[in-house]
C-alpha positions as CSV (number, residue, x, y, z in Angstrom):
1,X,3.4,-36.9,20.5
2,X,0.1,-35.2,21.2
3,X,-1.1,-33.9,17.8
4,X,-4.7,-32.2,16.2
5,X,-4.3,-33.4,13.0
6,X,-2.3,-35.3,10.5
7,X,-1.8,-34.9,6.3
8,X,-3.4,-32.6,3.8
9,X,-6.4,-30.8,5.3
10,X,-9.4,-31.4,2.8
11,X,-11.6,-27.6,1.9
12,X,-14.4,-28.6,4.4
13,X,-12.3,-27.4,7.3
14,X,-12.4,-24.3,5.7
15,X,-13.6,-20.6,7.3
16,X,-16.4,-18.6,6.3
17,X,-16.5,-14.9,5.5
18,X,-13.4,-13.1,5.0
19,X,-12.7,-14.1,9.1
20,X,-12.8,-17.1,11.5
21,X,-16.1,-17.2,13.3
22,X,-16.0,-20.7,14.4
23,X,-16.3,-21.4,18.3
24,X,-13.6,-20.8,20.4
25,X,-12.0,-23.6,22.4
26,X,-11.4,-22.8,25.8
27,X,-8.3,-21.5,27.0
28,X,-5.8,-23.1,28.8
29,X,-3.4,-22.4,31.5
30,X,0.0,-22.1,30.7
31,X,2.8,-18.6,29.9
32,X,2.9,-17.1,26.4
33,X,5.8,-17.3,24.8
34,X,8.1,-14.0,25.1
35,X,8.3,-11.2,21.8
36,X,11.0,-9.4,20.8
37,X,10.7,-6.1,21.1
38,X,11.9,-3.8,18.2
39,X,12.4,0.2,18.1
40,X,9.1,2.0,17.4
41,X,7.3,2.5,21.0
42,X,8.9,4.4,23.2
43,X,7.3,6.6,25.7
44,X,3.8,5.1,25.0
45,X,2.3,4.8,28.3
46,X,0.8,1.3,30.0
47,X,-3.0,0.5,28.7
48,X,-5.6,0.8,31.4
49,X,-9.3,-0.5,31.6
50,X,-12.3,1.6,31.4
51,X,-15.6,1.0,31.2
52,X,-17.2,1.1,27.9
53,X,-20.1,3.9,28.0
54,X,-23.7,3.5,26.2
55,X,-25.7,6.3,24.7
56,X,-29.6,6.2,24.4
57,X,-30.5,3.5,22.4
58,X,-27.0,1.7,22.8
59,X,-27.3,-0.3,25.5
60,X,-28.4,-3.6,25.2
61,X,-26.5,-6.8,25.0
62,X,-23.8,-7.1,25.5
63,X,-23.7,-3.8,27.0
64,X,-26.2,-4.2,29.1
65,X,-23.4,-5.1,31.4
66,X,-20.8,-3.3,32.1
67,X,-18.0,-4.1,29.6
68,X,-14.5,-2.5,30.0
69,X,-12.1,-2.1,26.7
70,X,-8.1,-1.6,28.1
71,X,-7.3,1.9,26.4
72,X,-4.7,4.5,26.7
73,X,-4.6,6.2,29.8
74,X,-7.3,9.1,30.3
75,X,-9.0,7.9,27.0
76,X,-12.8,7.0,26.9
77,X,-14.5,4.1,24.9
78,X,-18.9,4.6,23.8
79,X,-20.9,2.4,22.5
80,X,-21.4,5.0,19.6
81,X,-23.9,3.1,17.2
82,X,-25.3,-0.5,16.7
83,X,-25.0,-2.0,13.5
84,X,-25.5,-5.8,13.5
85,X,-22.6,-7.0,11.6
86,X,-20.7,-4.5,11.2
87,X,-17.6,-4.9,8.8
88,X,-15.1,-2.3,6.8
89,X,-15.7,1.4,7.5
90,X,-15.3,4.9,5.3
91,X,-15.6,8.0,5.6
92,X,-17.5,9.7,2.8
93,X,-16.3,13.7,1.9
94,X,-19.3,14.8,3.8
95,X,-18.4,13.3,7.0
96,X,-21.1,10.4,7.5
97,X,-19.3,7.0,8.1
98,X,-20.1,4.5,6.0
99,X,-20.3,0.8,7.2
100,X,-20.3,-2.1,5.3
101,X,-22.4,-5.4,6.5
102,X,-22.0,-8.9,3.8
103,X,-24.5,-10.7,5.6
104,X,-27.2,-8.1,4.8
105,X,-26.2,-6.8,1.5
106,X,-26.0,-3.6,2.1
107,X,-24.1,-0.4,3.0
108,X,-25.0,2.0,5.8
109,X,-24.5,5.9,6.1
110,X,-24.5,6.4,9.9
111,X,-24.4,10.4,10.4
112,X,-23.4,12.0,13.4
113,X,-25.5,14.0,15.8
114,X,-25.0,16.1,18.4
115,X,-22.4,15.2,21.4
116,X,-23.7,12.5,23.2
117,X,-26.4,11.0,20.9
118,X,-26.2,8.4,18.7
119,X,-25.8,9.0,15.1
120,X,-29.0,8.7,12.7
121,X,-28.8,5.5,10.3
122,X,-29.6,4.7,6.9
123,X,-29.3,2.6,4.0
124,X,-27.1,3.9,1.6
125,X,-27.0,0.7,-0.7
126,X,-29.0,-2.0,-0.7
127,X,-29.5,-5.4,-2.6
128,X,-25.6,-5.9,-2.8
129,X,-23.8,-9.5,-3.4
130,X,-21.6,-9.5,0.3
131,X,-20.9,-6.1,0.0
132,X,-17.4,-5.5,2.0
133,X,-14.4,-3.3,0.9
134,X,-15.4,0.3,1.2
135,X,-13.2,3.2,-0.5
136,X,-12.9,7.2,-1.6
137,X,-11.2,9.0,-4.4
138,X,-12.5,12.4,-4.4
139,X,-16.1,12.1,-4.9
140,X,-16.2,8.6,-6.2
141,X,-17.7,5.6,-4.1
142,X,-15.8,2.1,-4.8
143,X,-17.5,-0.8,-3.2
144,X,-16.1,-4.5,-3.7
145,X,-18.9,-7.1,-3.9
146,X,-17.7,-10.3,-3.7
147,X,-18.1,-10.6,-7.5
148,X,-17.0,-7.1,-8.5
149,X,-15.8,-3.7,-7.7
150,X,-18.7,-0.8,-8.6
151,X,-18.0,2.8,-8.6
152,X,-20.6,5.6,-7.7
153,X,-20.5,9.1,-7.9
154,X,-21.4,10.3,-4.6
155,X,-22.9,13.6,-3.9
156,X,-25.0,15.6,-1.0
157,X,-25.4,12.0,0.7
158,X,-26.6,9.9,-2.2
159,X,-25.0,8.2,-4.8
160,X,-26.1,7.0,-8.6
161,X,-23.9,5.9,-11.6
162,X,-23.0,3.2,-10.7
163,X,-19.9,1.9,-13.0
164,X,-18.5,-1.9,-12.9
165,X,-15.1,-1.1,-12.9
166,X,-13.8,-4.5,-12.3
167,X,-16.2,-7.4,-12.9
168,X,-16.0,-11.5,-12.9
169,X,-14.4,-11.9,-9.4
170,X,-14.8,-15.4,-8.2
171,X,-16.9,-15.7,-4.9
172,X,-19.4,-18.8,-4.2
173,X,-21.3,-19.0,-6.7
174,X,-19.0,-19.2,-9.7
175,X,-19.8,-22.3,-11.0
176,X,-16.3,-24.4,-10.8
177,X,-16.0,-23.5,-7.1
178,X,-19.5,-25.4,-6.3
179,X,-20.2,-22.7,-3.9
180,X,-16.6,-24.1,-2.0
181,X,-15.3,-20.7,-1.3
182,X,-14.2,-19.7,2.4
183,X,-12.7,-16.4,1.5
184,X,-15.2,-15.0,-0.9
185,X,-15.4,-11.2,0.5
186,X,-13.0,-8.7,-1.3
187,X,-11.6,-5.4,0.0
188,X,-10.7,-2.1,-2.0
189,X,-8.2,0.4,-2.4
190,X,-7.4,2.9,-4.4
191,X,-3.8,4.4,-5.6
192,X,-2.9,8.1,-5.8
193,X,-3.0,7.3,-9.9
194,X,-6.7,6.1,-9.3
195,X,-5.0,2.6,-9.9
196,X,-8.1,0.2,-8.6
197,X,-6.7,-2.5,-6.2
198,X,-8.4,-5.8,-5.4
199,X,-7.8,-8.5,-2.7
200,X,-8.8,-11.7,-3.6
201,X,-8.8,-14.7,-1.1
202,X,-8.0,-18.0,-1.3
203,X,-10.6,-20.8,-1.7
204,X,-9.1,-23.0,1.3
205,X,-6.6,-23.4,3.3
206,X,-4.0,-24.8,1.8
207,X,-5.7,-24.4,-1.9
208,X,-2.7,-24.6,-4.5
209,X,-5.0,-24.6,-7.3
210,X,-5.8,-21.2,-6.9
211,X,-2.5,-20.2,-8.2
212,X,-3.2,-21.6,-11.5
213,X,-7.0,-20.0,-11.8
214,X,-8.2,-17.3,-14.0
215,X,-8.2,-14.7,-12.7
216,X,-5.9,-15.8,-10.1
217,X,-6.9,-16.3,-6.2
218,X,-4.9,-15.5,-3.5
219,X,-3.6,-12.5,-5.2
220,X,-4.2,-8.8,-4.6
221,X,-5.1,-7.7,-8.1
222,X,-4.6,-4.4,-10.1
223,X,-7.2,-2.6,-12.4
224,X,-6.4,0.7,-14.3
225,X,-7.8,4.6,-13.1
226,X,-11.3,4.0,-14.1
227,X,-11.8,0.1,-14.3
228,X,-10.5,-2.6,-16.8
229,X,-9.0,-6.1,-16.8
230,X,-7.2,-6.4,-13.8
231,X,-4.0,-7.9,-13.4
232,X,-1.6,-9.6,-10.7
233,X,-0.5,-7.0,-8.4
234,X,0.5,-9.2,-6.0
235,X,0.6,-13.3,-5.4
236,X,0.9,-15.8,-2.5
237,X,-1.8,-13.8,-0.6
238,X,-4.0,-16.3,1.4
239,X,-6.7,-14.0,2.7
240,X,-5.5,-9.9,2.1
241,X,-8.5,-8.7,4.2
242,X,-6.7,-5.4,5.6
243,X,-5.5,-3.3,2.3
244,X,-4.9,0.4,2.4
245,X,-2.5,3.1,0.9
246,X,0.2,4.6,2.8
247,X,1.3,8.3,3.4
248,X,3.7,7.7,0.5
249,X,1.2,5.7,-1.9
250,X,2.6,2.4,-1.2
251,X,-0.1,-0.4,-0.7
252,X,-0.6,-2.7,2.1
253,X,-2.2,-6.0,2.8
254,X,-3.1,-7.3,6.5
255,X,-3.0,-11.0,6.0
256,X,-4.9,-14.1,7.6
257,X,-2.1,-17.2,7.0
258,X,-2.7,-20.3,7.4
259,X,-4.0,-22.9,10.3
260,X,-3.0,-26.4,11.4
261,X,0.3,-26.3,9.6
262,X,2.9,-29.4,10.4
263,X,6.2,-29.0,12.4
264,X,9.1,-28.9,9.9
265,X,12.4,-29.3,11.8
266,X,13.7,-33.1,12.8
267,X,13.5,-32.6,16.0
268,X,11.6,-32.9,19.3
269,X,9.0,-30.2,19.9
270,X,6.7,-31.6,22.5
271,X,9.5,-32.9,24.6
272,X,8.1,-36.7,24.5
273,X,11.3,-37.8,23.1
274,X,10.5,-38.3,19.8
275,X,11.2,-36.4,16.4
276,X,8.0,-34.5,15.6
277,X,8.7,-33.9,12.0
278,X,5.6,-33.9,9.9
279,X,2.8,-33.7,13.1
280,X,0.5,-30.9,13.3
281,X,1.4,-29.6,17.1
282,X,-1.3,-27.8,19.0
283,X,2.0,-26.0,21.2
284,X,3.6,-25.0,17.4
285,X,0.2,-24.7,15.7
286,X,-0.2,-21.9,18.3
287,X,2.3,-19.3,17.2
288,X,3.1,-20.5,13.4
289,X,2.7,-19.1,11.1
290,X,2.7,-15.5,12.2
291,X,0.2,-13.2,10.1
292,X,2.0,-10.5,7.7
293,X,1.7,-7.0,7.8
294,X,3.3,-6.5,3.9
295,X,4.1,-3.4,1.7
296,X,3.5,-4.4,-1.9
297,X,5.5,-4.2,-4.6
298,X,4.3,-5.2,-8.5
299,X,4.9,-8.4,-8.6
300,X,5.7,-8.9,-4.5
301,X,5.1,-12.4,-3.7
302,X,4.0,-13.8,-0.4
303,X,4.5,-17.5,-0.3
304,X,1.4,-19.1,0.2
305,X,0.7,-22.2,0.1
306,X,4.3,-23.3,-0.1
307,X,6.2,-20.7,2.2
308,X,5.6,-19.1,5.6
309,X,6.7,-16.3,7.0
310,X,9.1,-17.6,10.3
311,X,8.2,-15.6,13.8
312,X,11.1,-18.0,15.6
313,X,14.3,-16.6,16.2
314,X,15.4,-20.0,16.7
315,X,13.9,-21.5,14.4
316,X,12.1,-24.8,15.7
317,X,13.0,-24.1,19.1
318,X,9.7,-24.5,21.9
319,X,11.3,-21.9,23.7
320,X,12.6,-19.4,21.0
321,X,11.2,-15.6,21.6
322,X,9.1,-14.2,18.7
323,X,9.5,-11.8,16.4
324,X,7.3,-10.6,13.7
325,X,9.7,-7.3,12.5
326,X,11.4,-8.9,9.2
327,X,11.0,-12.4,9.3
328,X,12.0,-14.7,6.6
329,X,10.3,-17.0,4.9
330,X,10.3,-20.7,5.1
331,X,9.4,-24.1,3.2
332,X,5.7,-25.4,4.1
333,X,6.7,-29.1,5.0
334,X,2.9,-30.0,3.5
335,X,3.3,-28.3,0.4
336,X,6.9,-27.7,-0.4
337,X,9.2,-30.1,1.5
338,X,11.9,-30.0,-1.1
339,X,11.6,-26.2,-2.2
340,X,10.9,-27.3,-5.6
341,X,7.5,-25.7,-5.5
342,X,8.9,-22.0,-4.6
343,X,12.4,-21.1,-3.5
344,X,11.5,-19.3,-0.2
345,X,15.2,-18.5,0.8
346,X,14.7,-15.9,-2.1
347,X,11.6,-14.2,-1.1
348,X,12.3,-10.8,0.7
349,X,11.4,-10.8,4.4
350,X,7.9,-9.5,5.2
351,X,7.7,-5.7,6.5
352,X,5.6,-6.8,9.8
353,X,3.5,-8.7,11.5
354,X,1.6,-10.4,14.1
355,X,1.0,-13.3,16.0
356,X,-0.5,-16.4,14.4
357,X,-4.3,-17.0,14.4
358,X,-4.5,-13.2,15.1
359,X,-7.1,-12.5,12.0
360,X,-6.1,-8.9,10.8
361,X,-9.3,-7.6,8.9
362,X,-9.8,-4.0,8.5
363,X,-6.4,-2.1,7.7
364,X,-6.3,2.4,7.7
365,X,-3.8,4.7,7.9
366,X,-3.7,7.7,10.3
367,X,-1.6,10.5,8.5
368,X,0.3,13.2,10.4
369,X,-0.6,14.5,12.9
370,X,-1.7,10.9,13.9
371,X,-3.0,9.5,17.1
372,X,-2.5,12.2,20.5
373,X,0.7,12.3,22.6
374,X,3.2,9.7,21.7
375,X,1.6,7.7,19.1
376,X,2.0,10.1,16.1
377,X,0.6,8.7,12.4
378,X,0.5,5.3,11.8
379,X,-1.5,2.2,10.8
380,X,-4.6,0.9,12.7
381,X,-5.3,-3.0,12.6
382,X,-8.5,-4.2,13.4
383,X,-7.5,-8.0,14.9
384,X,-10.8,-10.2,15.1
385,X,-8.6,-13.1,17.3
386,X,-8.9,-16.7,16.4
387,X,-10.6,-19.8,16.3
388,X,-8.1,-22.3,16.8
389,X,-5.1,-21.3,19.0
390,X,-5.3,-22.3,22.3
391,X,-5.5,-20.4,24.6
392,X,-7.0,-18.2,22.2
393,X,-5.5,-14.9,20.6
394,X,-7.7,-12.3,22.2
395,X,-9.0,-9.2,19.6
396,X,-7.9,-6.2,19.8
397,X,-7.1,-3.1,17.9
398,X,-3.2,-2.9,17.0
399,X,-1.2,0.2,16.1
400,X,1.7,0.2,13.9
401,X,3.7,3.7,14.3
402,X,5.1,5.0,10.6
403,X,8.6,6.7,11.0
404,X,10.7,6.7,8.5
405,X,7.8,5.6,5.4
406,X,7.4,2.2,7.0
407,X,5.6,0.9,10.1
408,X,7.0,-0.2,13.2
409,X,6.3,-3.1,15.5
410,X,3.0,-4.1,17.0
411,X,1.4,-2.3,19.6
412,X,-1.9,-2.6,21.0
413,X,-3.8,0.0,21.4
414,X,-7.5,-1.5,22.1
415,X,-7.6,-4.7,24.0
416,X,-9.9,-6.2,27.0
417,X,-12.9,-7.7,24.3
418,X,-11.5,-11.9,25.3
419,X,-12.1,-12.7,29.6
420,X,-9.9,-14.5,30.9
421,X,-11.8,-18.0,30.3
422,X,-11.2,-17.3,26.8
423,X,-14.9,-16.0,26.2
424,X,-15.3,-12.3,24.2
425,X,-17.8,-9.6,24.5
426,X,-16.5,-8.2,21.0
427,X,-14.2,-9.0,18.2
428,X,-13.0,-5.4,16.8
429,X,-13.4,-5.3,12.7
430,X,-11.7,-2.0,11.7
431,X,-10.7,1.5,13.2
432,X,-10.7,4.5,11.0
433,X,-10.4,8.0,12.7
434,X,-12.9,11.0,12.1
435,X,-11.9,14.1,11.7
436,X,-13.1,14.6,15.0
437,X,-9.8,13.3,16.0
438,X,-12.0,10.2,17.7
439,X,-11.0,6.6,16.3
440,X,-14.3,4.5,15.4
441,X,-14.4,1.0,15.2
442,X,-16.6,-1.6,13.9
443,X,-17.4,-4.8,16.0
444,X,-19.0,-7.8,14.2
445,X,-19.5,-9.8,17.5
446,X,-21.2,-7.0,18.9
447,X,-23.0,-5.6,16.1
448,X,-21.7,-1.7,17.0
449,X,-19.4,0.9,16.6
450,X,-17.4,2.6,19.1
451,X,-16.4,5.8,19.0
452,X,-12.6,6.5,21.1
453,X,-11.4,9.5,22.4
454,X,-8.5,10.6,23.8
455,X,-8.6,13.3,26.8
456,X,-8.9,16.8,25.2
């Protein structure tokens, strides 16, 4: 039985940032494993590759090489500003896109120029603690530090006021977490009530304890219009990175699930012969569990640590298809082998999702009259691939097409960022579109933002 691991993982194998940024392994040969298909994409077209264009100014590395993105046909990708570590993105009510970057502490304003130049950049905010979730409500700026949520009134391009509206998040420096915090960045949202939402990551991997911390991690927690003590919204939520409101005023949460978990079926995976209950399996590691795509609910629970959402139609079959449409949950053999822990046969099935390992960051909606020709509104998922899936899960931008108020199956509607020897060029964070009509995206790897159009 070839295995990568065996027993609990200990919190030094943990991820920094609100992503996985570790190296990648190489990739190896061998065919992916086939996806069901659901309902939700018919008539779009076949991607194709283009070659990524550079303005004045935009064009060094990696760009200064020719780079193609895989896009819909006719569409065009630029290289439409470079922002070294750029994360979450928003639009402010005087059309400059905001971009937020941790690792500097601040929040740019990039504002755009005329057609075919590169928009002018400045600092917004500055001096911030891992600045990251980025959100309007009328004229009202809500950024999430990792150790609070601030709101600023913002006007004519500046902002002042600023208002804790919900303060004593944990991130690495509160003092029981001894700077052992892997998921410290927090993302925003706001409800059409005003109703302040929060994710808050996990400390580890597999991390119980957070569950029984005050406040709790791995939640997505829920302050009142105009800040307050916030409460659990929603639980079992290892890293909620994506989180947006819907066309109906539902919230989402794009979720990074966990790594290295063990086979649980008595049975033989690897086909050595042997039952492979209990070993961490690079081959199941691969495609379990998937990540969720989730509409939340008060009091919607998502499992972690102790149940996983199940992409196997068969379950612990090598050679089941996947599907990540309504999967159900089950037991984490690490963490709940006899179900005492959580029953996860009563969980309801997650809404979507993806492939394991993807790392879904930056979540938006696109409202009516959506994306151009058969796309239509919808949710864009910013997919920053992983670290430890081999071959690995190449980034791209996804597209999940809303009919009937929910989302449909996975699509990908940005790809070509990973070669083929497993190496990227760029690891997409987020995609909002402008009211341009033009999707922009934010690249960490890169340090830019593209700007996507579709033929006029």
């Amino acid at each position: 039985m070839r295995t990568i691991a065996h027993g609990v993982m200990t919190t030094s194998l943990v991820l920094t940032m609100a992503a996985c940024t570790a190296q990648e392994p190489a990739a190896a040969p061998g065919p992916e494993r086939s996806t069901v298909s659901a309902s939700g994409a018919a008539g779009v077209p076949e991607l194709v590759a283009t070659g990524v264009r550079t303005l004045a100014g935009t064009d060094g590395a990696p760009f200064d090489e020719t780079r193609r993105m895989t896009v819909p046909p006719g569409w065009t990708a630029t290289v439409w500003a470079r922002v070294p570590s750029a994360r979450l993105l928003a639009w402010t009510p005087d059309r400059q896109l905001l971009v937020s970057r941790p690792k500097f502490g601040d929040v740019l304003a990039l504002t755009p120029g005329a057609d075919g130049t590169a928009p002018a950049q400045r600092a917004l905010l500055t001096g911030l603690n891992q600045p990251h979730g980025l959100a309007f409500a009328g004229d009202t700026l809500y950024v999430a530090e990792s150790d609070q949520v601030n709101a600023y009134t913002y006007r004519n391009g500046q902002v002042s006021g600023r208002k804790v509206v919900v303060g004593g998040l944990p991130d690495d420096k509160s003092p029981e977490l001894r700077g052992a915090y892997s998921h410290a960045l927090k993302s925003v949202a706001i409800g059409p009530d005003g109703s302040i939402y929060v994710s808050v990551g996990s400390t580890g991997n597999i991390s119980a304890e957070d569950r029984d911390a005050t406040p709790q991690r791995a939640t997505i927690l829920k302050a009142p219009a105009g800040g307050g003590t916030p409460t659990v919204f929603a639980r079992g939520v290892r890293n909620g990175t994506g989180l947006a409101v819907d066309p109906d005023g539902a919230v989402w949460t794009a979720v990074n699930h966990r790594d290295n978990i063990q086979y649980p079926h008595e049975r033989d995976y690897d086909g050595d012969g042997g039952k492979d209950n209990g070993d961490v399996l690079q081959s199941y590691v691969n495609d379990h569990p998937m990540e969720q795509l989730a509409r939340l609910t008060e009091g919607r629970e998502l499992g972690w640590p102790y149940c996983n959402s199940e992409p196997d139609v068969n379950p612990g079959d090598p050679d089941s298809p996947l599907s990540y449409t309504g999967r159900p949950f089950v037991r984490d053999l690490q963490t709940n082998e006899d179900g005492s822990k959580l029953d996860c046969a009563k969980l309801p099935p997650v809404e979507q999702g993806m492939g394991a390992h993807s790392a879904p960051l930056g979540l938006s909606f696109v409202s009516s009259p959506g994306l151009p020709g058969a796309y239509g509104p919808g949710a864009l998922v910013g997919v920053h691939g992983s670290w430890n899936r081999n071959p690995p899960r190449p980034p791209e931008v996804s597209f999940y097409a809303w009919r009937n108020g929910t989302l449909g199956p996975q699509q990908t509607l940005l790809g070509g960022f990973q070669d083929d020897d497993g190496s990227r060029w760029g690891r997409p964070v987020m995609a909002v579109q402008g009211r341009d009509g033009a999707l922009y995206v934010s690249d960490d790897h890169a340090g830019a933002v593209y700007r996507v159009t579709a033929p006029a």
